[in-house]
N, CA, C and O atoms as a CHARMM CRD file, in Angstrom:
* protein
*
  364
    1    1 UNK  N    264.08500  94.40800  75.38600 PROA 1      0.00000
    2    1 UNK  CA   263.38400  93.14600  75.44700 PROA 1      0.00000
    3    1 UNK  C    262.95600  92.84400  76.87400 PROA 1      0.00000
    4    1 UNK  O    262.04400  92.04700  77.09600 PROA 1      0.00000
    5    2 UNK  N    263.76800  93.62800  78.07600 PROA 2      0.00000
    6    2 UNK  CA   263.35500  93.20500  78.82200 PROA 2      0.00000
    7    2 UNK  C    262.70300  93.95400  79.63600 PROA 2      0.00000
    8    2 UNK  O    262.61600  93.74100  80.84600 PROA 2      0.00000
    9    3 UNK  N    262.06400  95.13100  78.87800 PROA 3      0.00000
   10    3 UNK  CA   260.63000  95.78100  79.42600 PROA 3      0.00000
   11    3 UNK  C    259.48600  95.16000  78.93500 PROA 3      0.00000
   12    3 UNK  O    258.43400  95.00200  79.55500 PROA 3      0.00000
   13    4 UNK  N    259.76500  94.77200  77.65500 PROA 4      0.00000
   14    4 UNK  CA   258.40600  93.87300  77.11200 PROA 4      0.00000
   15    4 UNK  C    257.93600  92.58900  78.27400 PROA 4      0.00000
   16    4 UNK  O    256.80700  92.64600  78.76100 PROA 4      0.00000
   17    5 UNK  N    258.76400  91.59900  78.61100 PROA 5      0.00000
   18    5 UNK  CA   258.55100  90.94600  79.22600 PROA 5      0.00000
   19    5 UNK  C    258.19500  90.97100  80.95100 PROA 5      0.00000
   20    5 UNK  O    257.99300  90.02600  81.71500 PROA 5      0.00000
   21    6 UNK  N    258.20700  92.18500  81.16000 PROA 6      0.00000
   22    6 UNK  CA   258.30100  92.81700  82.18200 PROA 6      0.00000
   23    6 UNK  C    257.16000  93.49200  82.15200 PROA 6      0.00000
   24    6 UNK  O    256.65800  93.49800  83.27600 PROA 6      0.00000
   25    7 UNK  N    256.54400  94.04900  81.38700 PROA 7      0.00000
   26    7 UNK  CA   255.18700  94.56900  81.43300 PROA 7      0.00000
   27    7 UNK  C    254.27600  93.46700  81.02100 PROA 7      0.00000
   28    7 UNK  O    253.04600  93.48700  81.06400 PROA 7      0.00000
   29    8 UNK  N    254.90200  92.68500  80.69400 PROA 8      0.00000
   30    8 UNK  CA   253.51700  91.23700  80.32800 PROA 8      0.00000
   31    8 UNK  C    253.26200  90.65300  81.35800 PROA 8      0.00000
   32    8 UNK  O    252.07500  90.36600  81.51700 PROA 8      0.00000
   33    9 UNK  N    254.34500  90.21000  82.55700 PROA 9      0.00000
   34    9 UNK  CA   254.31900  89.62600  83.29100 PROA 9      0.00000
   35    9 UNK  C    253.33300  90.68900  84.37100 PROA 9      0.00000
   36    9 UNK  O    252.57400  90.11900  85.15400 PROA 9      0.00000
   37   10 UNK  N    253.38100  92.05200  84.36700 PROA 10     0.00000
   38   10 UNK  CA   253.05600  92.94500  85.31900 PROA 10     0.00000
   39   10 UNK  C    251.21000  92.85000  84.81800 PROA 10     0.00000
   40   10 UNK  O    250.32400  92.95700  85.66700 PROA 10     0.00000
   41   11 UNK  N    251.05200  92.73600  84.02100 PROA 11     0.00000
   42   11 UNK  CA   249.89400  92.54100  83.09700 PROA 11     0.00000
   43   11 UNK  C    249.08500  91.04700  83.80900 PROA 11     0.00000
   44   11 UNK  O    248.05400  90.58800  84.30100 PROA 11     0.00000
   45   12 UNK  N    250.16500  90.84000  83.49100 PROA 12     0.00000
   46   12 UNK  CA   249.26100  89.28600  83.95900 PROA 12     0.00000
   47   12 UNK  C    249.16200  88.91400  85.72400 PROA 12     0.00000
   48   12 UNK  O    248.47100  88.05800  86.27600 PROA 12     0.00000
   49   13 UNK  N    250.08600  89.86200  86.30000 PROA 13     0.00000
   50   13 UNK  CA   249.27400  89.72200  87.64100 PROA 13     0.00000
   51   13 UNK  C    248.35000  90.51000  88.39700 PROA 13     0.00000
   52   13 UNK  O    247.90100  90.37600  89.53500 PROA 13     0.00000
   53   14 UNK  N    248.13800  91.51500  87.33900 PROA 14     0.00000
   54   14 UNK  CA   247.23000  92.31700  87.65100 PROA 14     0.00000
   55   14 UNK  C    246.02900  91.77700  86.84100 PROA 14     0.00000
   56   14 UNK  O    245.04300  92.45400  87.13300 PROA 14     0.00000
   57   15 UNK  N    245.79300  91.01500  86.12200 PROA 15     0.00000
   58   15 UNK  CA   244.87300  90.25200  85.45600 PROA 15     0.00000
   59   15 UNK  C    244.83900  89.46300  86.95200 PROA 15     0.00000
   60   15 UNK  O    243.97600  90.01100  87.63800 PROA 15     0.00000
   61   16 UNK  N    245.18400  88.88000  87.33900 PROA 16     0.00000
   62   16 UNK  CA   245.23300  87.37100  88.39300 PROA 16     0.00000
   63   16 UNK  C    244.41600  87.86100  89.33100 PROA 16     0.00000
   64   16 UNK  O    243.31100  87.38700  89.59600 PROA 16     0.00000
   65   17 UNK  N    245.19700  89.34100  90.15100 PROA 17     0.00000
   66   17 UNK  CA   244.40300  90.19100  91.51700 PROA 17     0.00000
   67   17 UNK  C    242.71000  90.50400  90.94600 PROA 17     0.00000
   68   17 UNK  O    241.64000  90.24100  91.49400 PROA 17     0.00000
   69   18 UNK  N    243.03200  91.21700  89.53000 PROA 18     0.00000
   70   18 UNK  CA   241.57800  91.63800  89.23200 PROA 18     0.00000
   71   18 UNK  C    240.05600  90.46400  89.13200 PROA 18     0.00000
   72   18 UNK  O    238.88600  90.72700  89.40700 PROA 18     0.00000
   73   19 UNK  N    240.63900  89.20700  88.65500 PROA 19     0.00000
   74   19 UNK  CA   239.91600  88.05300  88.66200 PROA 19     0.00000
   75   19 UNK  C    239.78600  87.36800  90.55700 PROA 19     0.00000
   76   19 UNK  O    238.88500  86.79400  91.16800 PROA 19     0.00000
   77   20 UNK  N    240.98900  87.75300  90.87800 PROA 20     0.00000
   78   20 UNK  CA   240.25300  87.34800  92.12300 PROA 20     0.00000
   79   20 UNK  C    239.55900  88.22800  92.92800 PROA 20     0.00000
   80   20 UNK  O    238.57400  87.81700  93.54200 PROA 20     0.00000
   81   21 UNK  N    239.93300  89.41400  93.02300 PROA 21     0.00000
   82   21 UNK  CA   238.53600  89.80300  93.74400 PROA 21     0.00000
   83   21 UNK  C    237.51200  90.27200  93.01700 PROA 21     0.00000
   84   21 UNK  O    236.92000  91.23000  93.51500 PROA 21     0.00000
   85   22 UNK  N    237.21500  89.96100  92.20600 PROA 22     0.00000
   86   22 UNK  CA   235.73600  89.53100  91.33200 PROA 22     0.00000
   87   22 UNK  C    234.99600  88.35400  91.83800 PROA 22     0.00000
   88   22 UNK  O    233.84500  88.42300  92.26800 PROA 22     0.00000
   89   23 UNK  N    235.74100  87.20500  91.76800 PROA 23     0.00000
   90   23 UNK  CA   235.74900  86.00700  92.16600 PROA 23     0.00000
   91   23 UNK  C    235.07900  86.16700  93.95400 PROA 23     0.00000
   92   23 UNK  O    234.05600  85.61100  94.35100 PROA 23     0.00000
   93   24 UNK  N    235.79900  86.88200  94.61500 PROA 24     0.00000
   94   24 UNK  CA   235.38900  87.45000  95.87400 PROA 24     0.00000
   95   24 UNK  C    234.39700  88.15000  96.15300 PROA 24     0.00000
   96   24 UNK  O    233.79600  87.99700  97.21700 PROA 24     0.00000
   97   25 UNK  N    234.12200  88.85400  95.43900 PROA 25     0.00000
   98   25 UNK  CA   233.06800  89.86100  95.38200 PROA 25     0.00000
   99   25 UNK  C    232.09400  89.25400  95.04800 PROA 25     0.00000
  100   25 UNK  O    231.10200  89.79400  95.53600 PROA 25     0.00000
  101   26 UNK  N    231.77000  88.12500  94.27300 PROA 26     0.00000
  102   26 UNK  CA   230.27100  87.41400  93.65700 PROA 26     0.00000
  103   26 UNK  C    230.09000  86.43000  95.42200 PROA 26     0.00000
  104   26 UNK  O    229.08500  86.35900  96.12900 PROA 26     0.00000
  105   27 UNK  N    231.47200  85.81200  95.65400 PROA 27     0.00000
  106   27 UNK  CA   231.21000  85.03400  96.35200 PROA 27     0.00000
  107   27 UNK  C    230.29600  85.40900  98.11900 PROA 27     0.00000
  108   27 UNK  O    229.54700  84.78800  98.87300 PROA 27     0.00000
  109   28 UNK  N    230.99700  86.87700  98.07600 PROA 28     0.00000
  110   28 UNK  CA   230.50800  87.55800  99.18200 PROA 28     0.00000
  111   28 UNK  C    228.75200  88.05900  98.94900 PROA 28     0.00000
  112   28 UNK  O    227.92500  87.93800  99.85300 PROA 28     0.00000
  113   29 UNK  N    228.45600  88.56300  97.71700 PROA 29     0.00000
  114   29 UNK  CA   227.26500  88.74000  97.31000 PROA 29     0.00000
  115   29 UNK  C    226.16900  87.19300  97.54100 PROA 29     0.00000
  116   29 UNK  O    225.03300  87.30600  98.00300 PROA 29     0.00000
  117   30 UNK  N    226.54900  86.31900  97.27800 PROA 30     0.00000
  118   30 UNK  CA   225.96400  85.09400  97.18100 PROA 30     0.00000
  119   30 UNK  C    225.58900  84.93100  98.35900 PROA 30     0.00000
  120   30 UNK  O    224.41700  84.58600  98.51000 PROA 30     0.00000
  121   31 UNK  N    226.47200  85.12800  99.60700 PROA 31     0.00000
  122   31 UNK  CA   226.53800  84.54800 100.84700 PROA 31     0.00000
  123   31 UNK  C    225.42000  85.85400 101.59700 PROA 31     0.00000
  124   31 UNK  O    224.63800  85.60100 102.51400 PROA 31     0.00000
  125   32 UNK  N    225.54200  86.88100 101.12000 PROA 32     0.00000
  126   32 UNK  CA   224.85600  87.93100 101.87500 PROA 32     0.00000
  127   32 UNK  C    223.35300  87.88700 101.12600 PROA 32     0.00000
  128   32 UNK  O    222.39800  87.93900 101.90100 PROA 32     0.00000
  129   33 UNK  N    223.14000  87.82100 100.11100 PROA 33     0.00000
  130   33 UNK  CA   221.62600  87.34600  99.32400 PROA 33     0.00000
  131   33 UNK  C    220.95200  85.96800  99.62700 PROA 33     0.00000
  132   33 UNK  O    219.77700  85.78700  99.30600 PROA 33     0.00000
  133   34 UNK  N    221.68000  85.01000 100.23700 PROA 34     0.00000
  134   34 UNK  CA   221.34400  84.18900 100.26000 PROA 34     0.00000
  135   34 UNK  C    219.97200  83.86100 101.03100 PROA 34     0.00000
  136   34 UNK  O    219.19400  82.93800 100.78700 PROA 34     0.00000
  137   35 UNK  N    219.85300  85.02700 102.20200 PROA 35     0.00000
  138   35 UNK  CA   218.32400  84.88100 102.87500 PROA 35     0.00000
  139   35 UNK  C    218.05700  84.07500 104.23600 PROA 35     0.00000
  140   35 UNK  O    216.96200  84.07500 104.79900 PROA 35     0.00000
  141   36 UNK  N    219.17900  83.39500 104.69200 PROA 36     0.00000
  142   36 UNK  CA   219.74900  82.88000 105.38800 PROA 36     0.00000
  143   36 UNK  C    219.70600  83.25000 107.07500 PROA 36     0.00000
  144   36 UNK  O    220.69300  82.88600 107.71400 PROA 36     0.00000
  145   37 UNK  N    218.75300  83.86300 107.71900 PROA 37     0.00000
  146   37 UNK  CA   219.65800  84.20900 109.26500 PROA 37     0.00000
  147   37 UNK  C    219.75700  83.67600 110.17300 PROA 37     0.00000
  148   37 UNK  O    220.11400  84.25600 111.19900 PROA 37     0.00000
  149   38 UNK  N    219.47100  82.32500 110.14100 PROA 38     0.00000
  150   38 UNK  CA   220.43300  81.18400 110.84300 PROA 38     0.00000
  151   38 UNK  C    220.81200  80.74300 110.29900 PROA 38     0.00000
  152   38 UNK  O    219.92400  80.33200 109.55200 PROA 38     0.00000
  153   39 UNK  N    222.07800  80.25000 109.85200 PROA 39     0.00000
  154   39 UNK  CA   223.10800  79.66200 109.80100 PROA 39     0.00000
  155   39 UNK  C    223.23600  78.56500 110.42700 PROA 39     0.00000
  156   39 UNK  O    223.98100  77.79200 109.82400 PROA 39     0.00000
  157   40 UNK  N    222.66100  78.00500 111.76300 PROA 40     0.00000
  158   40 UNK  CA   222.42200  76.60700 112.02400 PROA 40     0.00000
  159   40 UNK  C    224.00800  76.43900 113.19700 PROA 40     0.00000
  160   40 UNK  O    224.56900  77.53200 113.27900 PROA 40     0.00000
  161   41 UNK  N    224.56400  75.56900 113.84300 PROA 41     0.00000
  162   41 UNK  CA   225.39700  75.11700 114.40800 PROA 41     0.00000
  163   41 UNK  C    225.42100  73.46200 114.30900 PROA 41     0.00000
  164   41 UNK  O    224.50600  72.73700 113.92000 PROA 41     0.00000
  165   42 UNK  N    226.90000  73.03200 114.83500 PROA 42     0.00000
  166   42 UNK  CA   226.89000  71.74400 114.76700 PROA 42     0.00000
  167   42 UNK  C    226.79100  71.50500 116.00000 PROA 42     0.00000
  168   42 UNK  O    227.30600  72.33000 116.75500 PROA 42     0.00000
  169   43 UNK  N    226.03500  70.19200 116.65200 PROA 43     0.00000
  170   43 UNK  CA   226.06700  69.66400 117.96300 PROA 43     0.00000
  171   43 UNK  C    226.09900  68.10500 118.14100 PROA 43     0.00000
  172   43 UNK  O    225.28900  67.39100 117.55100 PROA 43     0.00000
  173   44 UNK  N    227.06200  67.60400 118.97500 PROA 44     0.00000
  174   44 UNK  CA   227.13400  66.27000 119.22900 PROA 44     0.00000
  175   44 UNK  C    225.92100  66.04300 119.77800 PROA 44     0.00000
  176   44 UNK  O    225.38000  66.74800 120.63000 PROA 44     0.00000
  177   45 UNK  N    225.29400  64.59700 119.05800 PROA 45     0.00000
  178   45 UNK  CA   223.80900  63.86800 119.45200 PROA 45     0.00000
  179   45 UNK  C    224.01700  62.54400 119.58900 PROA 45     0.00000
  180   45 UNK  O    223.57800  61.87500 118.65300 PROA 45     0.00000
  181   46 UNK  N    224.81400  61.66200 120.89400 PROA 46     0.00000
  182   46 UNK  CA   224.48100  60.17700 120.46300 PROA 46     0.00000
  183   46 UNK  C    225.87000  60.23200 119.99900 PROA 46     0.00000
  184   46 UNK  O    226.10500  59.29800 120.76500 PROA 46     0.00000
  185   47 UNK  N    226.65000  60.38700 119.62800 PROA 47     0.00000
  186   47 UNK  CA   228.00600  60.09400 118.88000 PROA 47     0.00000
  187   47 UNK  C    227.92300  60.80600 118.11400 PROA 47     0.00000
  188   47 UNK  O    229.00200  61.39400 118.06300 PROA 47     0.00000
  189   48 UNK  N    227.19500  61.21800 117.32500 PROA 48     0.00000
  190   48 UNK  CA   227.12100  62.12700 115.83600 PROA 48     0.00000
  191   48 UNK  C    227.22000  62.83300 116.23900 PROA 48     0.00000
  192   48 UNK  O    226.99600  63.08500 117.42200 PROA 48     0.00000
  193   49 UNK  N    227.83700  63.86400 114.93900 PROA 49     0.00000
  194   49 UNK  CA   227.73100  65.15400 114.64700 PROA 49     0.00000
  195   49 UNK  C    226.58600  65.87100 113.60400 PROA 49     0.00000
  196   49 UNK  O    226.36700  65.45300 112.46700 PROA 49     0.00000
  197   50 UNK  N    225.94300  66.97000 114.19200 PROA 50     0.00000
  198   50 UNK  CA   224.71900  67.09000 113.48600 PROA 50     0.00000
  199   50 UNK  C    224.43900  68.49200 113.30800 PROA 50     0.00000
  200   50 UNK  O    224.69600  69.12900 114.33000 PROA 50     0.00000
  201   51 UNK  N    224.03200  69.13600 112.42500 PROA 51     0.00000
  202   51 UNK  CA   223.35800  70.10100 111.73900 PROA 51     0.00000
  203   51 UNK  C    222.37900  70.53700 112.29800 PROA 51     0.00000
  204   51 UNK  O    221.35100  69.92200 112.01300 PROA 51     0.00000
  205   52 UNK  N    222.19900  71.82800 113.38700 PROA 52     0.00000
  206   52 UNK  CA   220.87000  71.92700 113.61500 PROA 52     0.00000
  207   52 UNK  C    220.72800  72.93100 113.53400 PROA 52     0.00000
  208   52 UNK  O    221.53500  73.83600 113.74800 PROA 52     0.00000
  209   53 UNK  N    218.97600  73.01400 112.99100 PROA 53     0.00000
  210   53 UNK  CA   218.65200  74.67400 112.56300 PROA 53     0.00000
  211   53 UNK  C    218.95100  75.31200 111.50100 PROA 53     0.00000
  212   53 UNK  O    217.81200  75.56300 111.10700 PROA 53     0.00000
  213   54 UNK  N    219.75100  75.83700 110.61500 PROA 54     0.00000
  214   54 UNK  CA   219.84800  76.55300 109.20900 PROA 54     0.00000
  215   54 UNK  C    219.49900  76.58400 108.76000 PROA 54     0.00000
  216   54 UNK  O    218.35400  76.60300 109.21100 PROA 54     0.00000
  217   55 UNK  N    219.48000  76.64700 107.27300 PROA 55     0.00000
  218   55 UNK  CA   218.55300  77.18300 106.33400 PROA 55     0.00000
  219   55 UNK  C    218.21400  75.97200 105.16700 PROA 55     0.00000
  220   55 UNK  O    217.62100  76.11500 104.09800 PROA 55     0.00000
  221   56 UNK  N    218.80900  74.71600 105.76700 PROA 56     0.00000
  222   56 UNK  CA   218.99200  73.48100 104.34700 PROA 56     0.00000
  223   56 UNK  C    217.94900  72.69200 105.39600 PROA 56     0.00000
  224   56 UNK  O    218.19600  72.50100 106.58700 PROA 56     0.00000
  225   57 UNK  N    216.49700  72.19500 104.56800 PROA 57     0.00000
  226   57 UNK  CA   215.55600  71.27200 105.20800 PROA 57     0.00000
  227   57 UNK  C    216.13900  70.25200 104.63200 PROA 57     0.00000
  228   57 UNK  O    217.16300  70.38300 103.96000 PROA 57     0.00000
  229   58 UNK  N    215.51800  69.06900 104.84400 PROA 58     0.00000
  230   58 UNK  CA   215.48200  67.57600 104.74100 PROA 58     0.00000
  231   58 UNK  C    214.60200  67.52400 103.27400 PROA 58     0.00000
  232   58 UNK  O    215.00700  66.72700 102.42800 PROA 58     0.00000
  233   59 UNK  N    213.27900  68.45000 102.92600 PROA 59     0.00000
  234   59 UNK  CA   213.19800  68.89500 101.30400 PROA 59     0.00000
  235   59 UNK  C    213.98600  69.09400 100.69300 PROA 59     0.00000
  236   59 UNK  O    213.95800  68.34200  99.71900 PROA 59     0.00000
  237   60 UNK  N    215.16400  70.06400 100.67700 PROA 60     0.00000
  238   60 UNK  CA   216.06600  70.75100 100.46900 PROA 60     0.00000
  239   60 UNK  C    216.97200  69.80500  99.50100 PROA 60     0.00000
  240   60 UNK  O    217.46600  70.11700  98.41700 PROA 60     0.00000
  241   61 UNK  N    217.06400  68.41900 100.26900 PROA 61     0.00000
  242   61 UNK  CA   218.09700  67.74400 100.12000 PROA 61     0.00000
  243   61 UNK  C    217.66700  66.28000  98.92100 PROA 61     0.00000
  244   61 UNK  O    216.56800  65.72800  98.85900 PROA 61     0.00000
  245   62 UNK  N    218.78700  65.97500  98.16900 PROA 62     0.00000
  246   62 UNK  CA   218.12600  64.82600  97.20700 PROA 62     0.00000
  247   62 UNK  C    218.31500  63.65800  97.83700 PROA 62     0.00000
  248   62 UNK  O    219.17300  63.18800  98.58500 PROA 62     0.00000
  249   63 UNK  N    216.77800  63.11600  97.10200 PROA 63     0.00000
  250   63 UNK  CA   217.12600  61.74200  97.59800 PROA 63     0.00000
  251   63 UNK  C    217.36900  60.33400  96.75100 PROA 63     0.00000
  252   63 UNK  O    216.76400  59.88300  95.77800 PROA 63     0.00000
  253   64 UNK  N    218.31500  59.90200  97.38500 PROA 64     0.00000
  254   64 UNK  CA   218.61600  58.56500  96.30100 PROA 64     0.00000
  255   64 UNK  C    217.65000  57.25100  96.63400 PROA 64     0.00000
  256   64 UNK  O    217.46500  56.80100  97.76400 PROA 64     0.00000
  257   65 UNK  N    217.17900  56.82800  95.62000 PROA 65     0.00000
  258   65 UNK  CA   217.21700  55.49900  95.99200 PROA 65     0.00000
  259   65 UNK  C    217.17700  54.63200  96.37500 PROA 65     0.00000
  260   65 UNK  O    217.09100  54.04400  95.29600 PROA 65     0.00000
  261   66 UNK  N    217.15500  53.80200  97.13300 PROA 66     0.00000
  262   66 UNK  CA   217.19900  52.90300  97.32300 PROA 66     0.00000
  263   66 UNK  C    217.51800  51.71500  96.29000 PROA 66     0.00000
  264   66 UNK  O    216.86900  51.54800  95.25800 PROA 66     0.00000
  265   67 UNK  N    218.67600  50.84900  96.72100 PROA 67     0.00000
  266   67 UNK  CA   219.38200  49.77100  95.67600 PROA 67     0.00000
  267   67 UNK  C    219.00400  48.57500  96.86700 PROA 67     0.00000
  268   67 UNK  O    219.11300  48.69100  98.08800 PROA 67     0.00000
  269   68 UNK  N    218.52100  47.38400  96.07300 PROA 68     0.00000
  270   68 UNK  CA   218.26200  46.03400  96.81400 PROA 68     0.00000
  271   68 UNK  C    219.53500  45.07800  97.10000 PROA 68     0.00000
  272   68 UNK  O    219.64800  44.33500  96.12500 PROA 68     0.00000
  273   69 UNK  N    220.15400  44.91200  97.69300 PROA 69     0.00000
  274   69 UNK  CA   220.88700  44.29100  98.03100 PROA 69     0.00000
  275   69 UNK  C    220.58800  42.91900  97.33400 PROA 69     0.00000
  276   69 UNK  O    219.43500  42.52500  97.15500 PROA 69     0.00000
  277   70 UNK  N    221.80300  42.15500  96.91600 PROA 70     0.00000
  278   70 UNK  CA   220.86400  40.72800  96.16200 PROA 70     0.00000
  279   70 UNK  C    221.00100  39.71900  97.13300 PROA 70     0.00000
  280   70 UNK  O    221.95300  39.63300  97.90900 PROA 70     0.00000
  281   71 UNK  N    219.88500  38.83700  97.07000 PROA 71     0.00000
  282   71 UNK  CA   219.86000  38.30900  98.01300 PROA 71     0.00000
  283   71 UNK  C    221.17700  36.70800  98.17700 PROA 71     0.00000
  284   71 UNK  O    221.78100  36.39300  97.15200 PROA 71     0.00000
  285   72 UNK  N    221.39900  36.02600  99.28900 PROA 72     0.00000
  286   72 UNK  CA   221.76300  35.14700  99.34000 PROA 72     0.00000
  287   72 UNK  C    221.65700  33.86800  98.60600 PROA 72     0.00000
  288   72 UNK  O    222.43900  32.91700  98.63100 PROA 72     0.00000
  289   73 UNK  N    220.68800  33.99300  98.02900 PROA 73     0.00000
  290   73 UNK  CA   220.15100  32.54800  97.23900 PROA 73     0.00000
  291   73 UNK  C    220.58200  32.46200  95.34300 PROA 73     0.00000
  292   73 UNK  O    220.61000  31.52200  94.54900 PROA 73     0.00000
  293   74 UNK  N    220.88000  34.03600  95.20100 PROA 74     0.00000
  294   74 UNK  CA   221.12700  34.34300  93.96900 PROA 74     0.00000
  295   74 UNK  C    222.59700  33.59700  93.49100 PROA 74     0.00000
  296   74 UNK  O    223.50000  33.67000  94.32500 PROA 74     0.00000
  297   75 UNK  N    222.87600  32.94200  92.30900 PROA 75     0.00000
  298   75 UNK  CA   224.37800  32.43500  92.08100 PROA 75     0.00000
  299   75 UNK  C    225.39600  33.75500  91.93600 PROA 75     0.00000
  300   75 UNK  O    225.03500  34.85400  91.51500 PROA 75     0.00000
  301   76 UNK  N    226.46500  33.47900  92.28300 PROA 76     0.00000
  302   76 UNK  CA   227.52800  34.52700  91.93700 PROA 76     0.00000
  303   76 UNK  C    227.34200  34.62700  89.97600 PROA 76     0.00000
  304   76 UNK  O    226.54500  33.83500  89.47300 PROA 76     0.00000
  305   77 UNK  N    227.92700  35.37500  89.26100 PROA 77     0.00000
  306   77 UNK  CA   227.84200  35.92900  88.23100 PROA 77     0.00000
  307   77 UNK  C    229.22500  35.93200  87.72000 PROA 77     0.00000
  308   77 UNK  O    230.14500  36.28900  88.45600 PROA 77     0.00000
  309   78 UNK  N    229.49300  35.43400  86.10900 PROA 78     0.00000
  310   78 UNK  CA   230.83000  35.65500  85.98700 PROA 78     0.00000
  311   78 UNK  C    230.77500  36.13700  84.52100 PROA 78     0.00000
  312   78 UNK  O    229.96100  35.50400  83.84700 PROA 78     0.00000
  313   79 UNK  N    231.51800  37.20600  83.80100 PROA 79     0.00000
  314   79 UNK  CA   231.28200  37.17700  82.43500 PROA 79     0.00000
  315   79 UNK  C    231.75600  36.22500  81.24800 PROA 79     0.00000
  316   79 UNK  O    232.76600  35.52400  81.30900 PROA 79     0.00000
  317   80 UNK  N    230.93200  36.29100  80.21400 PROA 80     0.00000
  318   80 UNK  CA   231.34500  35.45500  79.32200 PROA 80     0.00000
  319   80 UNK  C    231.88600  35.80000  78.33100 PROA 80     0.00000
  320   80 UNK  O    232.05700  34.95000  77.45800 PROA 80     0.00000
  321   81 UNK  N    232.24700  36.87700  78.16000 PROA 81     0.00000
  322   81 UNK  CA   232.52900  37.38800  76.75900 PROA 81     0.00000
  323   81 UNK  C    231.62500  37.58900  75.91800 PROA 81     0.00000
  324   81 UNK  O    232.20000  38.35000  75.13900 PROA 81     0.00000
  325   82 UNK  N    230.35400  37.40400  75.42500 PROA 82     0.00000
  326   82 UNK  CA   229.35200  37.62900  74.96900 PROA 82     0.00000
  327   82 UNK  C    228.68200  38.65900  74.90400 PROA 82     0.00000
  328   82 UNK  O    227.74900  38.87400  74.13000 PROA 82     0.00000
  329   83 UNK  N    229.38400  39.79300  76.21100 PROA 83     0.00000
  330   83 UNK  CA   228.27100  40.96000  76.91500 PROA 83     0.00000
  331   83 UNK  C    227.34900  40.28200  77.92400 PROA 83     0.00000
  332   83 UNK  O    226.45400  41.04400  78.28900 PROA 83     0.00000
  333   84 UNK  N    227.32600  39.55200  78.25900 PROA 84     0.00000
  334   84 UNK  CA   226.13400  38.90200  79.33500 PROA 84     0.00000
  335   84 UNK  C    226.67900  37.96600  80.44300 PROA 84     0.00000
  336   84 UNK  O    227.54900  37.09700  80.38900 PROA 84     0.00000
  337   85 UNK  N    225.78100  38.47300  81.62500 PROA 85     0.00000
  338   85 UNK  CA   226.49200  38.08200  82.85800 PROA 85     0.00000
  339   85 UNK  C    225.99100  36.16200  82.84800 PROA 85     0.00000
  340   85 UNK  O    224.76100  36.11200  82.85100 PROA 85     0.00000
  341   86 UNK  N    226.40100  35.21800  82.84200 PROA 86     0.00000
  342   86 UNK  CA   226.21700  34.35800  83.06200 PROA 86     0.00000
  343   86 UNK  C    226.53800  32.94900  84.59800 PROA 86     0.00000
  344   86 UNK  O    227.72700  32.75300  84.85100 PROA 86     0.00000
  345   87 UNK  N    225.77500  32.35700  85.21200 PROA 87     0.00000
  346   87 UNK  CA   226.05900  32.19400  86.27000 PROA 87     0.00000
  347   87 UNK  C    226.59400  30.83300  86.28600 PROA 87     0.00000
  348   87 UNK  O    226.19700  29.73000  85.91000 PROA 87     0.00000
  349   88 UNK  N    228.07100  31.49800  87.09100 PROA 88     0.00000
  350   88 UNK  CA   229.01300  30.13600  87.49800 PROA 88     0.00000
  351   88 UNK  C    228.67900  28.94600  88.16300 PROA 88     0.00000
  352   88 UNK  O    228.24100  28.68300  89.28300 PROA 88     0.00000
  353   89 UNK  N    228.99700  28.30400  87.18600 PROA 89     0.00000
  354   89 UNK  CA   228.67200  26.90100  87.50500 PROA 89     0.00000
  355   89 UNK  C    229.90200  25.99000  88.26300 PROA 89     0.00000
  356   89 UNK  O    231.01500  25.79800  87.77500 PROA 89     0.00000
  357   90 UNK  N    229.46200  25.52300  89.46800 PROA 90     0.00000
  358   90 UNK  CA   230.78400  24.71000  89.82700 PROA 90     0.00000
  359   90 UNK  C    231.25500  23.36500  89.58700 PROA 90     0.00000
  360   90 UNK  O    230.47400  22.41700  89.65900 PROA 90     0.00000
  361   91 UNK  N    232.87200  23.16800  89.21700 PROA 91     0.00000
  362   91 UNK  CA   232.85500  22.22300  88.53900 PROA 91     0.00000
  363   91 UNK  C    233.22200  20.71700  89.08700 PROA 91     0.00000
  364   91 UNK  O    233.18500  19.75500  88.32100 PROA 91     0.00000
């Protein structure tokens, strides 16, 4: 019984090694296909830290949004139970 368990276990870490350098091997492929020959550096600008040069443009990158801030004049909002925001009234 306790070769069975002993070859399962031997099984399964040779399953573990074989998945990781697979895992390694795509990851190294990715990095070398990637097309890349700058790589870019970081340099302090102003206080920041910044990205310059590589291979990721300002296209490259998504852009969100813009969300409006609400303004000052708007009432605070409180729920009613209804599903709908309704505005607090003071009493």
């Amino acid at each position: 019984m306790t070769r069975a368990s002993t070859a399962g276990g031997a099984m399964s870490l040779v399953a573990g090694i074989l998945t990781a350098t697979a895992l390694c091997a795509v990851a190294v492929f990715t990095v070398v296909g990637a097309g890349c020959e700058d790589p870019g550096s970081y340099e302090r600008r102003g206080g920041v830290l910044e990205l310059v040069n590589g291979c990721v443009s300002r296209e490259d990158l998504p852009v969100r949004a813009k969300h409006e801030a609400p303004s000052r004049q708007d009432p605070p909002h409180r729920f009613d139970g209804s599903g709908q925001r309704s505005p607090e009234v003071d009493s």
